[in-house]
C-alpha positions in Angstrom: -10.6 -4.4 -73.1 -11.9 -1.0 -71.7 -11.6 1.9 -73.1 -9.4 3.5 -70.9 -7.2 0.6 -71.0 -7.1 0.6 -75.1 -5.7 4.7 -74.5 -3.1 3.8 -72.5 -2.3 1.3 -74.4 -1.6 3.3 -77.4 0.4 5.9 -75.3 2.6 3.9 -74.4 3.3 2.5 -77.9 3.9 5.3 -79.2 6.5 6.3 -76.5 8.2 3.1 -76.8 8.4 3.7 -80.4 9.4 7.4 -80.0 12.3 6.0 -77.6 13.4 3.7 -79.8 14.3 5.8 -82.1 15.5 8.3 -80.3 18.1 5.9 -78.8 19.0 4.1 -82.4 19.5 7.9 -83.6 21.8 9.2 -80.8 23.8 5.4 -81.4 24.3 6.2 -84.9 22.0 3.2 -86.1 20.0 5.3 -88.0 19.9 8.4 -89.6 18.9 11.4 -87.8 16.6 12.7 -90.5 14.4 9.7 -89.5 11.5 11.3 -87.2 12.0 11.4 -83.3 9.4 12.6 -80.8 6.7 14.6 -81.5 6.7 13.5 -85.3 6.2 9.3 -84.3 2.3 9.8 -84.0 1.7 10.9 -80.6 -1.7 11.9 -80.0 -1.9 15.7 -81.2 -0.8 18.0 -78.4 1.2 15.3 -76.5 4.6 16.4 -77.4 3.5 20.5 -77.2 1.8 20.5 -74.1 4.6 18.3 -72.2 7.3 20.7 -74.1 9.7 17.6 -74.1 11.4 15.5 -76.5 11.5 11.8 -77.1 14.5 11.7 -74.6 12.7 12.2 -71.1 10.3 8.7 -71.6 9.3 9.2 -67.7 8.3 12.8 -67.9 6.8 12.3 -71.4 4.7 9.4 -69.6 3.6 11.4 -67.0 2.5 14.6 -68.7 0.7 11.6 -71.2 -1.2 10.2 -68.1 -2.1 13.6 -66.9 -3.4 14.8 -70.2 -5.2 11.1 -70.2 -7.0 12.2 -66.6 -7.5 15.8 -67.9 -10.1 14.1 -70.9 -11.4 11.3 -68.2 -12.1 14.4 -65.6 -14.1 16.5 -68.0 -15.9 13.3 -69.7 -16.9 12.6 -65.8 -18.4 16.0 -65.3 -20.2 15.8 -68.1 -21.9 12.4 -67.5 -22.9 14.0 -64.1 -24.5 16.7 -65.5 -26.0 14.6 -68.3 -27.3 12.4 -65.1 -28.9 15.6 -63.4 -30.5 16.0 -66.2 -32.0 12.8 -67.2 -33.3 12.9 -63.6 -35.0 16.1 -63.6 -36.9 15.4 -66.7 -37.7 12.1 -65.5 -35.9 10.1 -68.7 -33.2 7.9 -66.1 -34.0 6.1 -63.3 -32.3 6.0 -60.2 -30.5 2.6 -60.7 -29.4 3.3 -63.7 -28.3 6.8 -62.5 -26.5 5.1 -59.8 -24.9 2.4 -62.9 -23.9 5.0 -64.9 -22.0 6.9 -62.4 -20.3 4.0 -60.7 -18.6 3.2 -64.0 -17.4 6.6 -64.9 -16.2 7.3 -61.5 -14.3 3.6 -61.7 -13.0 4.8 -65.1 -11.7 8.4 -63.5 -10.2 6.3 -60.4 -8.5 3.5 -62.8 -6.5 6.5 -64.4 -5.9 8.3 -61.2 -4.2 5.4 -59.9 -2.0 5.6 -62.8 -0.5 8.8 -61.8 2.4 9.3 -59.6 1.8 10.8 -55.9 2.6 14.3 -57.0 -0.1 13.8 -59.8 -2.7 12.6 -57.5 -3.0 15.5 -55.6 -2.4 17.7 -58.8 -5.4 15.3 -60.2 -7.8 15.5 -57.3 -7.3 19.7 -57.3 -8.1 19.6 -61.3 -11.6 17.6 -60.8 -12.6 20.1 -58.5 -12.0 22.3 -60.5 -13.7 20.9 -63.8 -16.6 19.8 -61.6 -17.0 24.0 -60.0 -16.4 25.3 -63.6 -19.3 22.5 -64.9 -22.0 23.5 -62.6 -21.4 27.2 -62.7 -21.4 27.1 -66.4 -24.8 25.2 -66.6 -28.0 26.5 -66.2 -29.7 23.2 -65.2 -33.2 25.1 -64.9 -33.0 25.8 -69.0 -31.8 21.7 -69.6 -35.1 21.2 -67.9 -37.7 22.5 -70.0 -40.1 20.2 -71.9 -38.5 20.8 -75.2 -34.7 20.4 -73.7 -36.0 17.1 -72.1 -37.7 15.9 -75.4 -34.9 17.0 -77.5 -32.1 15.1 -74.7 -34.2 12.1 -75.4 -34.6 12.1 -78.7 -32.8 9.0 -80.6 -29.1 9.5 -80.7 -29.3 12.4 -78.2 -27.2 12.6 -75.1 -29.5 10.4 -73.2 -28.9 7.5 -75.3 -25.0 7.9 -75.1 -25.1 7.8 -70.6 -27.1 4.7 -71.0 -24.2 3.3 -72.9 -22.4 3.6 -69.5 -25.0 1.6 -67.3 -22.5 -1.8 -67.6 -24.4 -3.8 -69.4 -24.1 -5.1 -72.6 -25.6 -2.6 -75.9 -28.9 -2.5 -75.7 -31.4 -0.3 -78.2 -32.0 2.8 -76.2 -35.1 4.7 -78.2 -34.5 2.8 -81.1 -30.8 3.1 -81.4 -28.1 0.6 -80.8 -25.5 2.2 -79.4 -21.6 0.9 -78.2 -20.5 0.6 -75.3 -18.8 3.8 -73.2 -20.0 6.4 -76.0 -18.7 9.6 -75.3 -21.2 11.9 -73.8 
């Protein structure tokens, strides 16, 4: 089961759940002092950021899938930056470059597609966005030096965690095994 799969997973439990109490309350099945919405275990900031309650499940699920692409986006900018890097100080090869991004770029497009139209477009104008603020924000030339590149490689170091996105099962990268899809 991926990774992304397993989040969206768990969103949309918790939204069932969330409905299903929200229905049983408004029925009179249960008591309303039971928890609805934002109190049934929602990833924090769900329920605040969508500013609805457990009574709009198709809104709720689409703010939930945008704030899913919002955390996919910025882990995707980061593993291309982490690739630049690991290129420029000669620690990643070029196949395993191209690996790495292959899969985090088919993790970013399996979310998009789980967006609604509207989304999409909203979705494709927020990478671009991530991906600008990313590359003005880093100064690649100081990620370069021979300490930075000793100290990305080091055991444990960011390094290790974009070869966990090559595809292939965990290997020991400098000494450490690592799981698969650890976040840069």
């Amino acid at each position: 089961m991926s990774y992304s799969f397993a989040r969206k997973a768990l969103f949309s439990a918790a939204l069932l759940v969330m409905t299903s109490v929200g229905t049983a309350q408004s029925q009179g099945v249960i008591s309303p002092s039971i928890p609805a919405g934002n109190d049934l275990g929602l990833p924090p900031g769900v329920a605040a950021e969508c500013g609805l309650t457990g009574n709009d499940l198709p809104a709720l699920q689409a703010c939930a899938n945008r704030m899913l692409f919002k955390g996919v986006a910025r882990t995707y900018a980061r593993i291309q930056r982490l690739v630049l890097i690991g290129q420029l100080c000669h620690k990643l090869s070029e196949e395993d470059a191209r690996a790495i991004l292959a899969n985090s770029r088919s993790e970013r497009d399996e979310v998009r597609s789980s967006l609604s139209e509207e989304d999409k477009n909203w979705a494709k104008t927020w990478q671009e966005a991530v991906v600008i603020g990313a590359t003005q924000a880093a100064d690649v030339s100081e990620a370069t030096s021979e300490s930075e590149c000793e100290r990305f490689a080091r055991p444990g170091g960011a390094l290790t965690k974009i070869m966990s996105w090559r595809g292939q099962p965990p290997q020991s990268v400098n000494g450490i095994l690592v799981s698969p899809r650890t976040r840069p």
